[in-house]
C-alpha positions in Angstrom: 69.3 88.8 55.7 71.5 85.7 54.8 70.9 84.2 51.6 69.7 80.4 52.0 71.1 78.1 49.0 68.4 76.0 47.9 69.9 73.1 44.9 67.3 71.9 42.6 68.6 68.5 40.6 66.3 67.4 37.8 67.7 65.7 34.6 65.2 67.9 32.2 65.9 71.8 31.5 62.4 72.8 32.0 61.9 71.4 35.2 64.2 73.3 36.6 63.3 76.4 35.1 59.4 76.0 36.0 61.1 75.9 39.6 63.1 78.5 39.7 60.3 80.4 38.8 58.3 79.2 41.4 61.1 79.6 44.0 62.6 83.2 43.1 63.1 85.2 45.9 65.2 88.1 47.6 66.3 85.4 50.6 67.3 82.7 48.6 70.3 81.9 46.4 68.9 78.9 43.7 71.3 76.5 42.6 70.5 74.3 40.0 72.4 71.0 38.2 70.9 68.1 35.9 73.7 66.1 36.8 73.6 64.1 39.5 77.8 63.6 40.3 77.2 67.7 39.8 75.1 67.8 42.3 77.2 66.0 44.6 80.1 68.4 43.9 78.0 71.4 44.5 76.5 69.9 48.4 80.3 69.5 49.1 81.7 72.7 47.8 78.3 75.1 49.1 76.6 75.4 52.3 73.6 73.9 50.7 70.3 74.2 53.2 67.6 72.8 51.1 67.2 69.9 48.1 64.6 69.2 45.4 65.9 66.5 43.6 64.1 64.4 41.1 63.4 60.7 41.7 64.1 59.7 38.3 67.2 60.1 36.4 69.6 58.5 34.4 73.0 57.1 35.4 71.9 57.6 39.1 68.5 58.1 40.4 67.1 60.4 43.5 67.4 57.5 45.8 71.2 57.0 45.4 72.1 60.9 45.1 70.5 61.2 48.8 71.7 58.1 50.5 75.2 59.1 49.0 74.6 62.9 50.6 73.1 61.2 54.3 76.0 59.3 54.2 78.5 62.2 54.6 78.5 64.3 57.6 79.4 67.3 55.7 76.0 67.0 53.9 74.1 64.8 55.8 71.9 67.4 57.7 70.6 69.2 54.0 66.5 68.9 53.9 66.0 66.7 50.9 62.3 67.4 49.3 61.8 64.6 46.2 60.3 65.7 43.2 58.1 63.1 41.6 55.7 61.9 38.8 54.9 58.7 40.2 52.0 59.3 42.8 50.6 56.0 41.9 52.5 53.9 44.2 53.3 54.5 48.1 56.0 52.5 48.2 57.8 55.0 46.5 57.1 58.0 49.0 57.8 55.2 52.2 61.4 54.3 50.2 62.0 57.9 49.6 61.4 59.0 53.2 63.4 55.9 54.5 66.1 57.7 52.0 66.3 60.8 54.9 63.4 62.6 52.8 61.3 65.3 54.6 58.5 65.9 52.0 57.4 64.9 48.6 56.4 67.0 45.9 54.0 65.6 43.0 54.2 66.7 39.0 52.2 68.4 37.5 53.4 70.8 40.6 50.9 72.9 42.4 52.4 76.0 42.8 50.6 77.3 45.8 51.9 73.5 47.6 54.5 73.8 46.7 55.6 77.6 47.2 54.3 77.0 50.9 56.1 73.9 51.2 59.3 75.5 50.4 58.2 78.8 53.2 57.8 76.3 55.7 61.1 74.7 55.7 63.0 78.0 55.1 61.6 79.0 58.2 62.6 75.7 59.6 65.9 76.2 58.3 66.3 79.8 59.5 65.1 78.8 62.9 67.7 76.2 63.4 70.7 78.2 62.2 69.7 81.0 65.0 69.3 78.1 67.6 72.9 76.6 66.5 74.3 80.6 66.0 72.9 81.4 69.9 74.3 78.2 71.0 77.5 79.2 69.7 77.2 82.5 71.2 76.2 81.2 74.5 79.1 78.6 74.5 81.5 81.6 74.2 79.9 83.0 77.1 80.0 80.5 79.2 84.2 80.1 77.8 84.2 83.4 79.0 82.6 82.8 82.4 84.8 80.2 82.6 88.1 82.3 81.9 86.7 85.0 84.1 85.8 82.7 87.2 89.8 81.7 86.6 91.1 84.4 86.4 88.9 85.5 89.4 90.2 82.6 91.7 94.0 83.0 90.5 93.3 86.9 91.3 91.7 85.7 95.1 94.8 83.3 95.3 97.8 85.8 94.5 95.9 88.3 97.0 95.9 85.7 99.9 98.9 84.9 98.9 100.2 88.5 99.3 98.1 89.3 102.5 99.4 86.7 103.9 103.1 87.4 103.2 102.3 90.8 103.7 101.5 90.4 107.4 104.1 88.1 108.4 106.4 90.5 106.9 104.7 93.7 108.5 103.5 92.4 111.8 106.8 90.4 112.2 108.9 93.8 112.7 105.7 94.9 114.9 106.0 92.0 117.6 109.9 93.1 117.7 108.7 96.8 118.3 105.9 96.4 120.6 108.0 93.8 122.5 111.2 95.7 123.0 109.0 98.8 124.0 107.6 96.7 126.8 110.9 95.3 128.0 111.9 98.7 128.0 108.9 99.7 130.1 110.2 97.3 133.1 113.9 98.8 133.2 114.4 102.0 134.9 113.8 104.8 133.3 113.9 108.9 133.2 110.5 110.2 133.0 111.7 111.7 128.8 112.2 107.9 128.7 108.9 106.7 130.0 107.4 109.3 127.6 108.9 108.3 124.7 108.7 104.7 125.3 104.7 105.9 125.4 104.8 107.2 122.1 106.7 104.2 120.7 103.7 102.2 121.7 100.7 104.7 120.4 102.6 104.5 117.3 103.4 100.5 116.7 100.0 99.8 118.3 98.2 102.5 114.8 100.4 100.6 112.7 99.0 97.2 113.7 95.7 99.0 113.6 96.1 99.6 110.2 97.6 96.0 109.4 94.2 94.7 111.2 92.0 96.9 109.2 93.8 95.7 105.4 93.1 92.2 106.7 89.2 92.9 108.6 88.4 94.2 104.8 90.6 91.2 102.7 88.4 88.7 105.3 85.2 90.2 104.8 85.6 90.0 100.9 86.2 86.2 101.2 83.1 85.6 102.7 85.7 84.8 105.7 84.2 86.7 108.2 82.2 85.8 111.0 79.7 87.1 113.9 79.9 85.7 117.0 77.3 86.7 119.6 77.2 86.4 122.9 75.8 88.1 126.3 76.7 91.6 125.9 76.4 95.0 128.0 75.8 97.6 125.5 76.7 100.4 128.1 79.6 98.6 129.1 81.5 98.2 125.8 80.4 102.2 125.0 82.0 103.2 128.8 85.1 100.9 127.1 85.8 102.5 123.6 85.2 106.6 125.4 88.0 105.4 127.9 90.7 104.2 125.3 89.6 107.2 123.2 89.6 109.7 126.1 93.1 110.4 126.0 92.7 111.9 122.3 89.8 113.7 122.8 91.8 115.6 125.9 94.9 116.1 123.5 92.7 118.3 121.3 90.6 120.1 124.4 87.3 118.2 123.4 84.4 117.2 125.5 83.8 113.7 125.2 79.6 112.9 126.3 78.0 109.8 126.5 74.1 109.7 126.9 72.4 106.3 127.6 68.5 105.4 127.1 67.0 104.4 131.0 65.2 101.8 129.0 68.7 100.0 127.6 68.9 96.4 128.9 71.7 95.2 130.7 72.6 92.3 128.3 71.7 91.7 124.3 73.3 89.6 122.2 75.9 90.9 119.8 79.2 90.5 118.8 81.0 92.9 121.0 84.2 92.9 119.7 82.7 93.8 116.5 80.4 96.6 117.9 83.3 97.7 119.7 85.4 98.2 116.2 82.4 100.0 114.6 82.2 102.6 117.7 85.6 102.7 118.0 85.9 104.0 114.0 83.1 106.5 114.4 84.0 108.2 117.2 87.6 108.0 116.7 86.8 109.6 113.4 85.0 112.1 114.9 87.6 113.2 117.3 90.0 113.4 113.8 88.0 115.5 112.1 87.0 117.8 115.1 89.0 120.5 116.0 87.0 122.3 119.1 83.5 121.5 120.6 82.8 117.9 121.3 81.9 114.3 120.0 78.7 113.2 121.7 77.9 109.5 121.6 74.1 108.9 122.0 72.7 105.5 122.5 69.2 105.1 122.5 66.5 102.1 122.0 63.7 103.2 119.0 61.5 99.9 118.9 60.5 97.0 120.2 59.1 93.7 119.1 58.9 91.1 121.6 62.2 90.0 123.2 63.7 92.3 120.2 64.8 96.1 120.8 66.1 98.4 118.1 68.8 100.0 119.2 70.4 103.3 117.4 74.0 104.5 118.2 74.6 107.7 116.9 77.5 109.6 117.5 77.7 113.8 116.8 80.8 116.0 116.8 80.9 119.6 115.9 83.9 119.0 113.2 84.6 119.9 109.5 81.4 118.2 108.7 81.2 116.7 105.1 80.2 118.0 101.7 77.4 116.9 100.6 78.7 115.6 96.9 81.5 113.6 99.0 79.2 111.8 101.2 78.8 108.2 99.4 82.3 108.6 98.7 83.7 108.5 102.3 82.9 104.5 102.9 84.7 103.9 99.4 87.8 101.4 100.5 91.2 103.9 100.8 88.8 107.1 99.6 88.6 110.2 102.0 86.0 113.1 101.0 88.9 115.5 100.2 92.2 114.6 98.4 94.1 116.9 101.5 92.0 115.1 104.0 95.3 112.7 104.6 97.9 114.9 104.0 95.4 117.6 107.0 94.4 114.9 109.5 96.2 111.2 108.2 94.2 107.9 108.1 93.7 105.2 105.2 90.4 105.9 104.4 89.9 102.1 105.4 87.9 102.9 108.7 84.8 103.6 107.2 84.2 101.3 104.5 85.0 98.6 107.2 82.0 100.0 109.4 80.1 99.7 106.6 80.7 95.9 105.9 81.0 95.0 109.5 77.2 96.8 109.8 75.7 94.9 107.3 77.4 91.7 108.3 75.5 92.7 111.5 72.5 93.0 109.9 72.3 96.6 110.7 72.2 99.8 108.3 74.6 103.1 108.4 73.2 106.9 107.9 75.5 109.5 108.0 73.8 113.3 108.0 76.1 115.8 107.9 76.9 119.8 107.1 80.0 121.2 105.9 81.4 123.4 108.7 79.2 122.6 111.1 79.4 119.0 111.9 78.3 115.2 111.3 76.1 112.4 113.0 77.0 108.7 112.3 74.2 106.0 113.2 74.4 102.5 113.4 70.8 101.2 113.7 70.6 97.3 114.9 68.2 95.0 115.9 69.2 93.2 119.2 68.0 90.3 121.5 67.3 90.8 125.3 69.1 88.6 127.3 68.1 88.0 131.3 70.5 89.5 133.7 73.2 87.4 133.9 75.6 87.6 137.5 78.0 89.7 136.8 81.9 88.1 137.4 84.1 89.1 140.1 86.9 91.2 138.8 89.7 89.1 138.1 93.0 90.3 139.8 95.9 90.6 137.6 97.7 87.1 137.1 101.3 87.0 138.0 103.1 85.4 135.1 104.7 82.4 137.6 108.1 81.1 136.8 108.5 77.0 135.2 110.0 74.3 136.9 112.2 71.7 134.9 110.7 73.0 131.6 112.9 72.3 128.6 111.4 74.1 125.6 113.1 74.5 121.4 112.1 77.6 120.0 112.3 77.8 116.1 112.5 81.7 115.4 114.8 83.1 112.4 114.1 86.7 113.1 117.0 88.0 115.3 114.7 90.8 117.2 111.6 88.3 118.1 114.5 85.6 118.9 116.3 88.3 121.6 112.8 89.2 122.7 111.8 85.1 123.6 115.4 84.5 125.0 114.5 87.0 127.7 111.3 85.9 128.3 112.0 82.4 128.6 115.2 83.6 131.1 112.3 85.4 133.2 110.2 82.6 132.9 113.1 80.6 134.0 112.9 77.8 130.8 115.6 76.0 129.9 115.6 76.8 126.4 117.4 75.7 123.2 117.1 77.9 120.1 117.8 77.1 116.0 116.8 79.4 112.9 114.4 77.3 110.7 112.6 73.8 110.8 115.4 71.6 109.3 118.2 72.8 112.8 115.1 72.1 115.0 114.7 68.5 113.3 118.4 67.8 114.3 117.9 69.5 117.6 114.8 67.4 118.5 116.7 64.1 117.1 119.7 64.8 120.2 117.6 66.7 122.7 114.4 65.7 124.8 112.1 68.5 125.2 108.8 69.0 126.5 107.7 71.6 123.9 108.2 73.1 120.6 107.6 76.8 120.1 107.9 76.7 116.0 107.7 80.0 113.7 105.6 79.2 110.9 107.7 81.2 107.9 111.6 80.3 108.2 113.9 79.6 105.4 115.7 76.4 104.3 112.7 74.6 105.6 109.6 76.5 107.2 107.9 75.5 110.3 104.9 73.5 109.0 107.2 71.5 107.1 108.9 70.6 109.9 106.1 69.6 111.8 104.7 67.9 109.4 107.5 65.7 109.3 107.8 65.2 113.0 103.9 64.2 113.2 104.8 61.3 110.8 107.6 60.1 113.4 110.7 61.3 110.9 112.5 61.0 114.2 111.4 58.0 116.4 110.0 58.7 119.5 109.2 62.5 119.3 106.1 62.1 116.6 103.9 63.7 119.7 105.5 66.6 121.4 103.7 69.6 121.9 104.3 71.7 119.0 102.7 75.5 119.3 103.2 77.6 116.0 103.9 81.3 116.0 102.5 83.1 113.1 102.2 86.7 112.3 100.2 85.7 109.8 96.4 85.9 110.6 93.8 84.6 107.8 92.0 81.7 109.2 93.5 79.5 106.6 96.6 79.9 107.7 95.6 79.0 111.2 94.0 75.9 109.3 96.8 75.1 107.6 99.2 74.9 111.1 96.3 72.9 112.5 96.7 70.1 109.6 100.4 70.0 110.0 100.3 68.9 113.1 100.7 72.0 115.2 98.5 72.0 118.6 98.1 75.7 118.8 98.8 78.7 117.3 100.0 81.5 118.4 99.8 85.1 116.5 102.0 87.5 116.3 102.7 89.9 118.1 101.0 88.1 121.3 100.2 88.7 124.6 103.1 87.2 127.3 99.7 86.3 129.5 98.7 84.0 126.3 101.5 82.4 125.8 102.4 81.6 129.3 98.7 80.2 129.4 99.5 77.7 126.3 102.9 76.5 127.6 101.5 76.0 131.3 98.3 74.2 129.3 100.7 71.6 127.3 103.4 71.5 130.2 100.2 70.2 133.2 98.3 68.1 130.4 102.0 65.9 129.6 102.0 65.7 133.4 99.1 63.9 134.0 99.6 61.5 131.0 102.5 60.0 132.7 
């Protein structure tokens, strides 16, 4: 235990040795003067906790020695305790505790008083050195929170940062690949051609896959994720993800079954596309990991409360099955349950650890039993609303992608295979279309030109496209501050869509895109600057 120094000032030798004998103990360290300007010099130079100083002395009295030791903050806070003779008079006890006195002590001294006196403000002492020690402590934890949350938010930033560069760089190259494949498509062809061409687009359309997946897990970390629900046909959306997943399932000579509950409403709500990516993962990873038999999709409702039906999904295959040891570790982010599991069968080890988030974002809950060799079931159990039968919509007939008349469009695009891919489609589209390679040629395009659009890439160099439309928006050329200004971005966090939006863009646009969406925007912006004039 810390020793507590306790200063005893008395002008007389055997006053001070009649109190250190009182005082002696293994906790405390006594220190004792008969000098007053001693005294002084030993509160300044020690870490002095406690004082009994005598009221009267010579050259400088008990008053004086205190106010001086009050009156400087390095000594200010010691517990003065005056030790006194003079018990006749109060005024001396009131001027003594004006002084910054706690207590008083009376000669002849009683020494059970004054032994108890002494306990009590050790303890007092003791107490408020571990409230000012903790508070010490907590203030370094709460630095360290501080640091951490930092450090935390700088981390979050750079890996924004880097998903966000990331998929412009990734999904930039994509869009060229998935948009030369289907130009390709439309020329004629051998039938090796068509087959190849096939392949080209299985394979850019798993890479984007996997690009989607990084980002589904990077949004669902930032609390950036969201459900949307609306009127959905459970059957429907199953009948949807066995169709796209057919193909595979026939590639490896597996029987694909669906079984539905009779008692399955037509509409719930959910969040379709989201149940749709859950299914899709499970039984697409149950057609991976099964080599002969089937993958059996089951859906089935297990209760009811009111308008609310539980609803279980569960899908079996007759595969490799699982170890039981590896089964937590399978919806680990990038784990498989073998270290030869992607070098045997591929995959990220991404699919199931998004299943998992996007379940409980759902509100729903996972199982997974399984035996090695023999097989697996995945369930996703969920709680869904019935909705009343809504019509059903007539099946809409494939739009024809209609040529422009007098449309004049600039297209900002740096990357040479996206630019050769929009040259052709504004040719088919029959737009009269100028094109530069970042913002600041598009500024001194727009400055000699008149068009009635802007198609604008969002990264570029020498000056990127939000800069450039930021600059436009504030009428940097006079006359053109409110042309139509659609962004292309293969960058798809929502704040980057955010970010377009307070720059002054319209739309945006992600890359790669649908020739059906953007056709849709452009004819949007072309009739609406129609009917303004």
């Amino acid at each position: 235990m810390e020793k507590i120094n306790i200063l005893i000032v008395d002008d007389r030798p055997e006053n001070i040795i009649a109190l250190e004998a009182l005082l002696e103990r293994d906790d405390v360290n006594l220190v004792s003067t008969t000098l007053p300007n001693e005294a002084l010099r030993l509160a300044w130079e020690m870490d002095i906790a406690i004082a009994l100083v005598d009221v009267q002395m010579p050259e400088m009295d008990g008053f004086e020695l205190v106010e001086i030791l009050k009156s400087n903050p390095r000594t200010k806070d010691i517990l003065v305790i005056f030790v006194t003779a003079i018990s006749t008079d109060a005024k001396y006890a009131v001027k003594g505790l004006n002084t910054g006195a706690v207590d008083y002590l009376y000669k002849p001294l009683n020494p059970y008083v004054t032994s108890a006196k002494v306990d009590s403000f050790l303890q007092f002492v003791r107490t408020q050195r571990d409230i000012v020690k903790k508070n010490k402590q907590l203030e370094a934890y709460q630095k360290e929170l501080i640091k951490a949350k930092e450090l935390a938010e700088q981390g979050k930033k750079i890996k924004e940062n880097f998903l966000a560069n990331m998929s412009h760089e990734i999904r930039t190259p994509i869009n060229g690949i998935i948009g030369l494949a289907n130009l390709l498509e439309k020329t004629p062809l051998t039938a090796e051609q068509n087959e190849m061409i096939s392949l080209l687009q299985i394979s850019s359309s798993s890479l984007l896959g996997v690009i989607n997946d990084i980002l589904d897990l990077s949004k669902i970390d930032a609390g950036m994720f969201k459900i949307n629900r609306t009127a959905t046909d459970i059957v429907e959306v199953c009948h949807a993800v066995n169709n796209l997943l057919r193909i595979r399932a026939k590639e490896k000579d597996l029987e694909l079954i669906t079984e539905f509950d009779p008692d399955l409403p037509k509409n719930v709500s959910a969040d379709s596309l989201r149940l749709n990516q859950i299914l899709m993962n499970l039984i697409g990873n149950a057609i991976k990991f099964t080599n002969k038999g089937s993958v059996k999709l089951k859906v089935e409702v297990m209760d009811r409360k009111g308008n609310n039906l539980q609803i279980r999904f569960s899908i079996t295959d007759t595969g490799i099955g699982i170890p039981e040891d590896k089964i937590d570790k399978i919806f680990e982010t990038f784990e498989q349950a073998d270290d030869n599991t992607t070098l045997n069968f591929g995959g990220t080890g991404l699919g199931l650890s998004i299943v998992k988030n996007l379940a409980r974002l759902k509100g729903g809950v996972l199982t997974v039993d399984s035996l090695e060799g023999q097989g697996s079931t995945f369930c996703f159990i969920n709680w869904y609303e019935v909705l009343q039968d809504i019509p059903q919509a007539k099946e809409k007939v494939q739009e024809k992608l209609l040529p422009f008349t007098n449309v004049r469009i600039l297209v900002a695009e740096d990357n040479p295979i996206n630019k050769f891919l929009i040259v052709k489609i504004m040719k088919d589209w029959e737009v009269n279309a100028d094109f530069v390679d970042n913002g600041q040629e598009a500024l001194d395009k727009l400055r000699d030109n008149n068009y009635d659009l802007i198609l604008m890439d969002t990264f570029m160099p020498v000056m990127n496209g939000l800069e450039a439309t930021k600059l436009i928006r504030t009428d940097f050329i006079p006359g053109k501050k409110d042309i139509p200004i659609i962004t292309f971005s293969a960058a798809v966090m929502e704040n980057d869509k955010i970010a377009a939006i307070e720059a002054g863009a319209n739309d945006v646009l992600s890359k790669p895109f649908e020739l059906r969406l953007l056709h849709q925007k452009i004819t949007h912006f072309i009739d609406k600057k129609a009917l303004m004039l």
